[in-house]
C-alpha positions as CSV (number, residue, x, y, z in Angstrom):
1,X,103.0,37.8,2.6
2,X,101.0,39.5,-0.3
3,X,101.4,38.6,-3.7
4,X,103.4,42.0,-4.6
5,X,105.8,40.7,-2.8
6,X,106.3,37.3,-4.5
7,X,109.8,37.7,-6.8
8,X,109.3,37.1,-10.4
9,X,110.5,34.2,-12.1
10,X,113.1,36.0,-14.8
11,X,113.7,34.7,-18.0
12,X,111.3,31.9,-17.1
13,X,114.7,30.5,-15.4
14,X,112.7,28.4,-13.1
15,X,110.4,27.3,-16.1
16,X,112.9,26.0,-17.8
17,X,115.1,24.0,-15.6
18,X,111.8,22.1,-14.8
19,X,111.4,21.3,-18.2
20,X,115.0,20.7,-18.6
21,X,115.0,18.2,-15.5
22,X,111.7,16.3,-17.1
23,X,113.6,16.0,-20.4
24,X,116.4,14.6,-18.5
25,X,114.0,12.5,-16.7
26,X,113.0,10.2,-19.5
27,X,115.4,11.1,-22.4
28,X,118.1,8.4,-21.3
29,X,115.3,5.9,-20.7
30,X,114.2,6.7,-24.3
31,X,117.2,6.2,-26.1
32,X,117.5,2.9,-24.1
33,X,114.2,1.9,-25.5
34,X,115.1,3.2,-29.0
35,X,118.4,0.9,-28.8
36,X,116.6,-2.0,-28.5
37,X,117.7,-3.5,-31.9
38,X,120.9,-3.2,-30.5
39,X,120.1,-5.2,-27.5
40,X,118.4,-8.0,-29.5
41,X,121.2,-8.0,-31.8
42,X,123.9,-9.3,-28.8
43,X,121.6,-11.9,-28.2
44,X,120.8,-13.7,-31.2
45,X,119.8,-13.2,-35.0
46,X,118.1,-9.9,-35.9
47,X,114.4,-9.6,-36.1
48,X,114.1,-7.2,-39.7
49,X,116.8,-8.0,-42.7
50,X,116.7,-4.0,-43.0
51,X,119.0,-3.6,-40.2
52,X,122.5,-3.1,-40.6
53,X,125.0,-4.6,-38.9
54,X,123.9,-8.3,-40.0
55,X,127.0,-9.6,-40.6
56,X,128.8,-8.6,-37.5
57,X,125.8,-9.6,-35.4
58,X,126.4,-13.2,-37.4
59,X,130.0,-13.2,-36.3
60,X,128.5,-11.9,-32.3
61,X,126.6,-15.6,-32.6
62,X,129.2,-17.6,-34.2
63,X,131.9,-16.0,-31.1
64,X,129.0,-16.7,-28.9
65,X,130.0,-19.5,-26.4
66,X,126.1,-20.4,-25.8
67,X,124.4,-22.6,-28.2
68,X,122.3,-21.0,-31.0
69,X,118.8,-21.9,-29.7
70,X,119.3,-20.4,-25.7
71,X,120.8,-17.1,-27.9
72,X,117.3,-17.2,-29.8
73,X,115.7,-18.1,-26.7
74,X,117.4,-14.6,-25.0
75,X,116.0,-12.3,-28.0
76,X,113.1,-13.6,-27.9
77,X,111.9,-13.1,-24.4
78,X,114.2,-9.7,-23.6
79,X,111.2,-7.4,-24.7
80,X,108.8,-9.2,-21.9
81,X,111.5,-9.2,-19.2
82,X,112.8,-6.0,-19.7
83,X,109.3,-4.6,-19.5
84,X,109.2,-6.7,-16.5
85,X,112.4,-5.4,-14.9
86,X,111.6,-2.0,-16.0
87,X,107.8,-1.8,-14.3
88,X,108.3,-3.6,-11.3
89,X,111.3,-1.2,-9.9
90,X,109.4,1.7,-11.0
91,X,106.4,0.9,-8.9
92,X,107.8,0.0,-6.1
93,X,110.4,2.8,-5.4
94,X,108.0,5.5,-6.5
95,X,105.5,3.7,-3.6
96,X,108.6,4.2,-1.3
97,X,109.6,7.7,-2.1
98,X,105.6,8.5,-1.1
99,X,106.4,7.5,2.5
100,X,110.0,8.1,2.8
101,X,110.5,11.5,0.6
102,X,110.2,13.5,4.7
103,X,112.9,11.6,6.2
104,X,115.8,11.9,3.1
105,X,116.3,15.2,2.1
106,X,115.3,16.6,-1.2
107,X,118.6,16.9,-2.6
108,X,120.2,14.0,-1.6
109,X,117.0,11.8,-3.6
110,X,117.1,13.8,-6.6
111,X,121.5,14.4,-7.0
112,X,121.7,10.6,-5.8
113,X,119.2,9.3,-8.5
114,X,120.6,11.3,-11.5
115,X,124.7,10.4,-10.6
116,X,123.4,6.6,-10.4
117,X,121.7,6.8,-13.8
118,X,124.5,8.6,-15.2
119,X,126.8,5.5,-14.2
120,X,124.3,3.3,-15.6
121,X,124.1,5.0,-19.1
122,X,128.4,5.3,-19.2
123,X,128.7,1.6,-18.0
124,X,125.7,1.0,-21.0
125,X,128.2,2.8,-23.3
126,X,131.4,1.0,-22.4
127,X,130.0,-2.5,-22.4
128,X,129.0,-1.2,-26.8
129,X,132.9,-1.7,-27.2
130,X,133.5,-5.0,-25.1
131,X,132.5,-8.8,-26.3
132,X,130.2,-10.7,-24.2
133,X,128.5,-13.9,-24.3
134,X,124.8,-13.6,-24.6
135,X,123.9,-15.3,-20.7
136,X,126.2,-12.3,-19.1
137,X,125.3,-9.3,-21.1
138,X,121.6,-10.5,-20.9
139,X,121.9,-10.7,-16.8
140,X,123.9,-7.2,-17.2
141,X,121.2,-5.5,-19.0
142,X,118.4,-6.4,-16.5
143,X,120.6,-5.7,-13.6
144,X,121.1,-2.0,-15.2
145,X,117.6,-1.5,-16.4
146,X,116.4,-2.8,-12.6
147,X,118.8,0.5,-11.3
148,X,117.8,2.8,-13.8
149,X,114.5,2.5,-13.3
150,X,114.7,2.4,-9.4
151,X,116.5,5.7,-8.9
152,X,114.2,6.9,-12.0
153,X,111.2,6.0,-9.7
154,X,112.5,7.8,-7.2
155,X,113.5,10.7,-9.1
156,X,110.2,10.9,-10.9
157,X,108.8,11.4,-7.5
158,X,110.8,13.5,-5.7
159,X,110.5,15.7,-9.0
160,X,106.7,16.2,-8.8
161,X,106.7,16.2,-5.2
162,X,108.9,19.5,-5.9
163,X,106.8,21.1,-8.3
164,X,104.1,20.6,-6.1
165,X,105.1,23.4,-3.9
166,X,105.2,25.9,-6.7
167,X,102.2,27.1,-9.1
168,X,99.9,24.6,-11.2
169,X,101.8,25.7,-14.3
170,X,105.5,24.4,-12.7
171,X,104.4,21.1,-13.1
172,X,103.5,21.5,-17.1
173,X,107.1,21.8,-18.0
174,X,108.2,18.5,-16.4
175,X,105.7,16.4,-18.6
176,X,106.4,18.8,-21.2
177,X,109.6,17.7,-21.4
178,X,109.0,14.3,-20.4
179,X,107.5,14.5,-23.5
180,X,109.9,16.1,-26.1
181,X,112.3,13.2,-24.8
182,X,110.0,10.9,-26.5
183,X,110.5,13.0,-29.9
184,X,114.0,13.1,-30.3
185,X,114.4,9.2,-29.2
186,X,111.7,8.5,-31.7
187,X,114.2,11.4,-34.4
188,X,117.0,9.3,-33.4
189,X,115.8,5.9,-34.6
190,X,114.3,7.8,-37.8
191,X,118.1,8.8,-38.7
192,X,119.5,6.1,-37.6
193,X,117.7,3.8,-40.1
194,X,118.6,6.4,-42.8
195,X,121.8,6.8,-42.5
196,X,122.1,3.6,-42.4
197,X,124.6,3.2,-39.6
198,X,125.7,0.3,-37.9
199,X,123.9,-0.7,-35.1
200,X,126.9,-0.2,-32.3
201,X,127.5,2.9,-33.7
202,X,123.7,4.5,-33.2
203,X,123.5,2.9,-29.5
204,X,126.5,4.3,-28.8
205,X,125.4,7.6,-30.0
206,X,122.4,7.4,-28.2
207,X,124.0,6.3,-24.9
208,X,126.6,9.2,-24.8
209,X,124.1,11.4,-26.0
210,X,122.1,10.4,-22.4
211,X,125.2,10.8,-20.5
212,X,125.5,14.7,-21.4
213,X,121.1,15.2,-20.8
214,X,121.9,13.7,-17.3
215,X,125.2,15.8,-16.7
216,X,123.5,19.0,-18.0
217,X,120.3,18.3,-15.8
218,X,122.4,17.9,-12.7
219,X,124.2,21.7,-13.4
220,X,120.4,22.8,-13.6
221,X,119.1,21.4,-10.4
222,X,122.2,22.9,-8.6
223,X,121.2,26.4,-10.0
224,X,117.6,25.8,-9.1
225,X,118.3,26.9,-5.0
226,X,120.0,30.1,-6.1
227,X,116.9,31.3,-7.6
228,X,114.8,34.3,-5.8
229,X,111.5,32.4,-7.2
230,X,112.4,29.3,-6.2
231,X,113.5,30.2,-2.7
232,X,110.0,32.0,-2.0
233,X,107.8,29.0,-2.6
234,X,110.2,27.0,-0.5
235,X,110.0,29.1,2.5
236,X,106.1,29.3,2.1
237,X,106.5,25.6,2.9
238,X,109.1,25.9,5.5
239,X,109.6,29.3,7.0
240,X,107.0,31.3,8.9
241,X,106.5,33.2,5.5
242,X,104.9,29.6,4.8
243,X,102.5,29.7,8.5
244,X,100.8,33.0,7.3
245,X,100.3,31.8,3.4
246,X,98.8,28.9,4.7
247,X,96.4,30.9,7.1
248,X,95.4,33.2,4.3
249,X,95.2,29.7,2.0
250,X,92.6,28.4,4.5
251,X,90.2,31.9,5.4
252,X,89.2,31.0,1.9
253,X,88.7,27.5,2.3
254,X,86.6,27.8,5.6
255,X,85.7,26.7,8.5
256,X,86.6,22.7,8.2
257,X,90.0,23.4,6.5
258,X,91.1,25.8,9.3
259,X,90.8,22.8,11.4
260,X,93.5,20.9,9.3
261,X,95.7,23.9,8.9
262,X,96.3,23.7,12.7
263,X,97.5,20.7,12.4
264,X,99.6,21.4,9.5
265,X,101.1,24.8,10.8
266,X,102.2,22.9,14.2
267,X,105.8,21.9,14.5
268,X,105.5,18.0,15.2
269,X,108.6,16.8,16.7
270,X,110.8,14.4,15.0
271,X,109.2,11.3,16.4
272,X,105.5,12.2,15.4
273,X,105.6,9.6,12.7
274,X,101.7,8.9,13.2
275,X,101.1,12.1,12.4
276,X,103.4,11.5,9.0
277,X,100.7,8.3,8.4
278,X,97.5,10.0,9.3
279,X,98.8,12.8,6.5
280,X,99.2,10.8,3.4
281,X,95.9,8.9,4.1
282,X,94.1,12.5,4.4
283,X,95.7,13.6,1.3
284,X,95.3,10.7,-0.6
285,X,91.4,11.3,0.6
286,X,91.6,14.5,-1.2
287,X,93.1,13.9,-4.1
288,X,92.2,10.2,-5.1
289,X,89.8,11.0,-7.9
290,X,93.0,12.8,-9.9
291,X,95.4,10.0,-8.8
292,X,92.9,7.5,-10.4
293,X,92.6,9.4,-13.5
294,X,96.2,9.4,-14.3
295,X,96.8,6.2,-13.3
296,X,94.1,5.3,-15.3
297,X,95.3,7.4,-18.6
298,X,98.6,5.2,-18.6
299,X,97.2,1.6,-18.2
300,X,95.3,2.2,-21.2
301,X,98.1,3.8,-23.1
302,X,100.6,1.2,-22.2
303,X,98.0,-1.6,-22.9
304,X,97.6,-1.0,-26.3
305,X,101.6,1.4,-27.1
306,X,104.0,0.1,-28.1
307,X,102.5,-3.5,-27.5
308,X,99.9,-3.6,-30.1
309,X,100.5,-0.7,-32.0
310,X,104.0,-1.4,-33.0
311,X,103.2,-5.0,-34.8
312,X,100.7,-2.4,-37.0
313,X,101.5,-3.3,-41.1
314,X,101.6,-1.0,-43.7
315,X,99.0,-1.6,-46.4
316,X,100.1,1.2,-48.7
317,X,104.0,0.6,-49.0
318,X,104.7,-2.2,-51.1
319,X,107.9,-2.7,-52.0
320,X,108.9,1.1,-51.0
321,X,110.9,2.4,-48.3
322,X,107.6,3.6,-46.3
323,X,107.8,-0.3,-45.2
324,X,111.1,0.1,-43.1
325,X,109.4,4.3,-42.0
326,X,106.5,3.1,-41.4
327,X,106.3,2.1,-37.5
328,X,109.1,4.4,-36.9
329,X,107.4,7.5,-38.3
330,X,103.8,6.5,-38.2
331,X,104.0,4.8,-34.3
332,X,106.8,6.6,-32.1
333,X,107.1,10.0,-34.1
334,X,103.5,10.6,-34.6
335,X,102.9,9.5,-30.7
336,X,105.4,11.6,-29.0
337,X,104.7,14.5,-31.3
338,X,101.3,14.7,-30.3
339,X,101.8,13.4,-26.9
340,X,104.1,16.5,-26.2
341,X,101.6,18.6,-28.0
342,X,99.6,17.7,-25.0
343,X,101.2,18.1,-22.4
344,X,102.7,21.3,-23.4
345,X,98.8,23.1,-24.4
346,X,98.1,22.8,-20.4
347,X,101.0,25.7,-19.9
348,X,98.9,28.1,-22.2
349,X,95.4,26.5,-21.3
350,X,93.9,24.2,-19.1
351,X,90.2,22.8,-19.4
352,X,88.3,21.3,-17.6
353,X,89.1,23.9,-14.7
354,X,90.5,22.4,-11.1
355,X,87.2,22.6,-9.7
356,X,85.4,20.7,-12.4
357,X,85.1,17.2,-10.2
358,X,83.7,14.5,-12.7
359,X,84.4,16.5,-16.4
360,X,88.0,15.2,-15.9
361,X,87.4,11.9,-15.0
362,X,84.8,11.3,-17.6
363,X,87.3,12.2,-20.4
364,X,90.3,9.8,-18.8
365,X,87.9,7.1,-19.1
366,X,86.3,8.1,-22.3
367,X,89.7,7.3,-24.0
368,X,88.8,3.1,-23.4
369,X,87.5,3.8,-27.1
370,X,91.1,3.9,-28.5
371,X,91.4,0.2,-27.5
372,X,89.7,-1.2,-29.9
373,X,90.5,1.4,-32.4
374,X,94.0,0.2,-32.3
375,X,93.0,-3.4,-32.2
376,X,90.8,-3.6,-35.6
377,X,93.6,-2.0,-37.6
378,X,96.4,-4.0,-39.5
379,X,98.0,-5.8,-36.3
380,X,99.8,-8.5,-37.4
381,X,100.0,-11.8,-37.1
382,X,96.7,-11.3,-35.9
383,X,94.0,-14.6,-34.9
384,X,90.7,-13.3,-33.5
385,X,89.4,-10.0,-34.3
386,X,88.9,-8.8,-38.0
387,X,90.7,-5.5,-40.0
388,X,88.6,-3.3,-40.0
389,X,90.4,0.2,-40.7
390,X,92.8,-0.8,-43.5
391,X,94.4,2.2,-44.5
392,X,97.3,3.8,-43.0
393,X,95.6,6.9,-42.5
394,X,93.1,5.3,-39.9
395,X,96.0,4.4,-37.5
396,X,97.8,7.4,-38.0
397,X,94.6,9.7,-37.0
398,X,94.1,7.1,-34.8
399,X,97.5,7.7,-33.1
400,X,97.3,11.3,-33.2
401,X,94.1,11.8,-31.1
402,X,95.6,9.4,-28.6
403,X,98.8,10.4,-27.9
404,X,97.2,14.2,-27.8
405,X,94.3,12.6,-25.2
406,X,97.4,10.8,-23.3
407,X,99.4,14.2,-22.9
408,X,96.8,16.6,-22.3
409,X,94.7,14.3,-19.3
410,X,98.1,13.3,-17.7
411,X,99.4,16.6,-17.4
412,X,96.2,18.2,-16.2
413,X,96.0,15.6,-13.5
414,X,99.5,15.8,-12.7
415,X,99.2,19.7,-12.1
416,X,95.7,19.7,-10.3
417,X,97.0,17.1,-7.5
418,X,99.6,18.8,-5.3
419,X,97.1,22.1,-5.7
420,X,94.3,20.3,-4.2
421,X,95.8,20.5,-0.6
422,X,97.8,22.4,1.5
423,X,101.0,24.1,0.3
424,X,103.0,22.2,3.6
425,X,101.4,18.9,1.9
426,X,102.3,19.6,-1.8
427,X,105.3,18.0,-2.0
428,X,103.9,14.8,-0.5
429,X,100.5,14.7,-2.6
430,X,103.3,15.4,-5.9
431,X,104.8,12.3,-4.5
432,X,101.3,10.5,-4.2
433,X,100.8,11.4,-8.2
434,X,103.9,10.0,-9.4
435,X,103.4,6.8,-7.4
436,X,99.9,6.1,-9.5
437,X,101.2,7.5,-12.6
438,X,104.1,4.3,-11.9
439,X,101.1,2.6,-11.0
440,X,99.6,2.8,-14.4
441,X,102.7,1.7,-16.4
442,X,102.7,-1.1,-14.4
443,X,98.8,-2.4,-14.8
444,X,99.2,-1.4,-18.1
445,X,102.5,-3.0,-18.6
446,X,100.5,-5.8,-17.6
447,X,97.1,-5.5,-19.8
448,X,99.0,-5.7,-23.0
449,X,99.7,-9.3,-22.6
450,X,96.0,-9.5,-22.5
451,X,95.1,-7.0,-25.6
452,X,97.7,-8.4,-28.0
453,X,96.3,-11.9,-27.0
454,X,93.1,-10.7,-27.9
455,X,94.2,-9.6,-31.4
């Protein structure tokens, strides 16, 4: 097969479905994060007097059938457990899909995942209109945000695992979007708060809203199969199209990768599962310096976002409005702004190059500075460690060169790994990455216990 045969991708068709399935990856998870208020407010006495809806959440308690102190018991420890709930599901399923993505079919993971979170998200939306004592819509809740975040595990997965078997720059549009979700979740809350709408109404926007992402990026995946682009990079996986790219793959490589294209290019029958072992360990062998690096970027990013950075005070505001913007605009706009800004620069560049071993590396763990940076600005209540950067402007500059550093280092991992072995073991070593990249959320999930104790 020579690369004047290879079919164009028109229109970018293929381009954007990818990036329309990453933004339908994380978009519903988003809003859910961005309803939060809403949450907290079923369960006991609002956190910030400039939410609306106090009166009715006051009538929510006095209907309530629990007593006042388990309802503030509830708010108080949703955040933890919900991170909890969220984390643990993610890990675990994406560390499944990694072994389990060759015996369920492509299809069936990805169609499967996205109808069971579309369930999830109309159920979410139902349960806006019906009353519910705090206990049941608190056990509720977890139970959804435990399936959500299982079949978005294994969605995640099987998502990079199939981006894997196309260029480097296929996988650029899934974290592209992955990040764009971010902005128009972090939008959302912005207009929300000054619109001033009630609190039922904005969730309920939000959770429709995610209901037509997830229907629209099911009519996209269907499309994807019909597409001459598409097709060709799946037969160079399956077909014999795929036994002659790999050959001409591995003349270039030399000698010692010949050897493991012979064992890739033979047919192993359906009960070679040591075979299916022996394979992720050798790809995890070759690509375990990138899956560190992203896993890696996102301990430190959830360590320190939204844990520590979201407690961050205004010292400018006053008595203005900027108090009520501030978090909103300064935290979750300015960090998915720039966060998207980095993920989408590696489809127009990408530096360090794939062959660079240790550059890479070197930068992921370079970004262990922000940590304190975050911690010595206004973080309140605080109890150890002094103010240091008082202004707002700090934290905002602050934010931007982290979210950008969080974008760019992810993607670039997330595109290098599945290009780092054969194309028969792309979809696998995609799989790999997103398992790590879970991996990450989860560590850091847990670090930020331990950093805004520090504080």
């Amino acid at each position: 097969m020579t690369t004047s045969h290879k079919p164009e991708d028109r229109y970018k068709a293929v381009w954007l479905i990818f990036f329309m399935l990453g933004l339908g990856t994380l978009l519903p998870w988003n809003f859910f994060m961005t309803a939060t208020m809403y949450f907290k407010s079923r369960l006991g006495p609002p956190q910030n007097n400039s939410v609306p809806l106090l009166e009715e959440t006051r009538d929510l308690l006095d209907r309530a059938s629990l007593p006042p102190k388990t309802s503030n018991f509830l708010d108080s420890i949703f955040n933890n457990v919900m991170t909890l709930c969220a984390m643990l599901p993610l890990l675990v399923f994406t560390c499944l899909n990694s072994f389990l993505h060759q015996r369920i079919p492509q299809a069936v993971r990805i169609l499967a995942s996205l109808v069971a979170i579309l369930l999830m998200f109309a159920l979410t939306a139902i349960l806006v209109k019906v009353n519910l004592d705090p206990m049941p819509f608190f056990v509720i809740t977890m139970i959804k945000i435990v399936i959500i975040n299982s079949f978005g595990a294994i969605l995640q997965g099987s998502l990079f695992g199939l981006a894997g078997l196309l260029p480097a720059s296929y996988t650029a549009p899934i974290m592209s979007g992955q990040g764009l979700a971010g902005i128009f979740a972090a939008l959302a809350m912005i207009c929300a708060i000054a619109s001033g709408s009630k609190l039922e109404d904005s969730a309920f926007g939000y959770f429709i809203t995610a209901c037509g992402v997830i229907v629209l990026s099911i009519l996209c995946y269907l499309v994807l199969p019909r597409l001459k682009f598409f097709q060709y990079y799946q037969q160079a996986k399956l077909g014999p199209h795929g036994e002659r790219e790999t050959k001409m793959d591995l003349i270039r490589r030399g000698e010692n990768a010949t050897k493991t294209a012979e064992v890739g290019i033979s047919k192993p029958s359906p009960q070679a599962t040591p075979y299916e072992k022996t394979s992720i360990i050798a790809i995890l062998k070759q690509i375990w310096v990138l899956a560190l690096s992203v896993c890696f970027v996102f301990t430190i990013t959830i360590g320190v976002f939204p844990s520590v950075t979201a407690d961050t005070k205004s010292t400018i505001a006053g008595t203005s409005d900027w108090n009520k913007y501030f978090i909103p605009v300064s935290c979750f706009f300015v960090f998915n702004i720039f966060d998207w800004i980095g993920r989408s620069l590696t489809t127009l560049y990408m530096w360090p190059k794939q062959d660079s071993r240790w550059l890479l590396p070197a930068l992921v763990v370079a970004r262990v500075v922000f940590v304190p940076l975050m911690m010595l600005c206004n973080v309140q209540p605080r109890n150890n460690l002094p103010v240091i950067f008082h202004h707002d402007a700090w934290f905002i500059i602050f934010m931007m060169f982290f979210a950008f550093s969080n974008g760019y280092l992810a993607s670039l991992c997330m595109c290098f790994g599945p290009k780092k072995v054969n194309p028969s073991e792309a979809e696998t070593a995609g799989a790999i990455m997103a398992f790590f990249l879970s991996l990450g959320l989860a560590l850091g999930a847990l670090l930020s216990f331990v950093f805004r104790a520090i504080v």
